[in-house]
N, C-alpha and C positions, 0 to 999 in steps of 0.2 A: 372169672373167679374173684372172689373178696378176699380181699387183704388180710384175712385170719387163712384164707385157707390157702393163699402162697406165703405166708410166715412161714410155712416149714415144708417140705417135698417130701413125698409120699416114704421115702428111703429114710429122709431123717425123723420121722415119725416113727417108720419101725424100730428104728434104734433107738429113739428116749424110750419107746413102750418095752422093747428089749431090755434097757437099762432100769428100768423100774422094777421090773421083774426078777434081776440079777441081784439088785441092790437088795428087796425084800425075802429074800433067800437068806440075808445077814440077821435081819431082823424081825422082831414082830409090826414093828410098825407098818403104817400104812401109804408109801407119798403118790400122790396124782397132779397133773400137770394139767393148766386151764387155760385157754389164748382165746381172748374175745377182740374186739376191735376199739372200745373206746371205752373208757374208764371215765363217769360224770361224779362221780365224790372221789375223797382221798383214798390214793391205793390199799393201803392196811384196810380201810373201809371194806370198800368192794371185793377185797381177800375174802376177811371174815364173812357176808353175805353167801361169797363163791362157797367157800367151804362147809356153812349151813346148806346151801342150797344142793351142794354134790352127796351130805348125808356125812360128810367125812369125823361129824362131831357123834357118832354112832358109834364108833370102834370101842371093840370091848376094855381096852385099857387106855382108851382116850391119846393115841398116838399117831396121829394121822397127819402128816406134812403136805401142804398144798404150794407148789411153784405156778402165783399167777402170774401172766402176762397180759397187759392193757398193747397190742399194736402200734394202732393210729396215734395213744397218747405217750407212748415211750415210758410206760411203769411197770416195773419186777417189785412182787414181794414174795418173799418166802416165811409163811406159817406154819404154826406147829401145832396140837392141841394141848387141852390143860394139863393132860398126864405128862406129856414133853416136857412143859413149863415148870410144873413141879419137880420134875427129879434135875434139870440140867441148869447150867449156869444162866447169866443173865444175856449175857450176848453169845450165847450158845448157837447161832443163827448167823452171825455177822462175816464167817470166813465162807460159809458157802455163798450168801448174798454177794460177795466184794467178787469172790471167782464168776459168777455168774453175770453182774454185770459186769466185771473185768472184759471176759470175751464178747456181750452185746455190743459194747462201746467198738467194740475189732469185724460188728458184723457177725460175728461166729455165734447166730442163736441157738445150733443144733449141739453147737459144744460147747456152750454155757451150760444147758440145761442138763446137757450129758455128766458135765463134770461136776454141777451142783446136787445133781437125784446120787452122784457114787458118793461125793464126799456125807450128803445128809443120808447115808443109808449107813455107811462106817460111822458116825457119830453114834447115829440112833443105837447101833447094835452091842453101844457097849455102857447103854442104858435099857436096851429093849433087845436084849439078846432072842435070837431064833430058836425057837423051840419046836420038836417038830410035829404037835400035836396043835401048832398056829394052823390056821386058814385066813386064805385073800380074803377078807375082809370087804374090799374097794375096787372096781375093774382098775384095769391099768391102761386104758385108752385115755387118748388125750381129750378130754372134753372139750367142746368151743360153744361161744353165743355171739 
């Protein structure tokens, strides 16, 4: 196995993919979760590329949250698209980032991510309230490269 694909056990994969789906139920928004194994530019960098690259800049109201994870280089960022950006504050981002690497730094990848996809879903939701005429947009599986 490679190192993106023991980051996380089959169990806690169903339950971020669980938690995405729970959280998007609050909102319109859209978040996907990425775990690749090495990160060669700056993380924010390689976000933004990921996030192009997953389609996530497509969403109809431009609300699309991506939690990447570089492995091997030990880097999390968490992105949001320009619709985010425009309606929410400037460090609108900065408490789910601190909870998420709060529990990395403890080991606990499966419950950072868990606790970072609920808190950016309850943020989202009360700028991007769920309507029920939304559709998924975005799969909810965890992507890897």
């Amino acid at each position: 196995m490679s190192i993106v694909e023991d980051f996380l056990s089959p169990e806690e994969e169903k339950q971020i993919v669980e938690t995405i789906r729970g959280s998007e139920e609050k909102t319109s928004g859209e978040i996907r979760v990425h775990i690749e194994n090495n990160c060669e530019i700056g993380c924010l960098d390689r976000a933004k590329e990921v996030f192009n690259y997953l389609g996530m800049d497509k969403t109809k109201d431009r609300n699309g949250v991506l939690f990447y994870v570089s492995v091997q280089s030990h880097m999390f960022a968490v992105i949001g698209d320009s619709g985010i950006d425009k309606k929410v504050p400037k460090n609108f981002w900065d408490s789910v980032k601190d909870r998420v690497q709060g529990e990395f730094a403890k080991g606990n990848f499966c419950d950072g991510l868990v606790l970072g996809i609920i808190e950016a879903g309850q943020k989202l939701s009360e700028f991007f309230p769920y309507h029920h005429t939304d559709k998924n947009e975005l799969p909810n599986h965890i992507s890897k490269s």
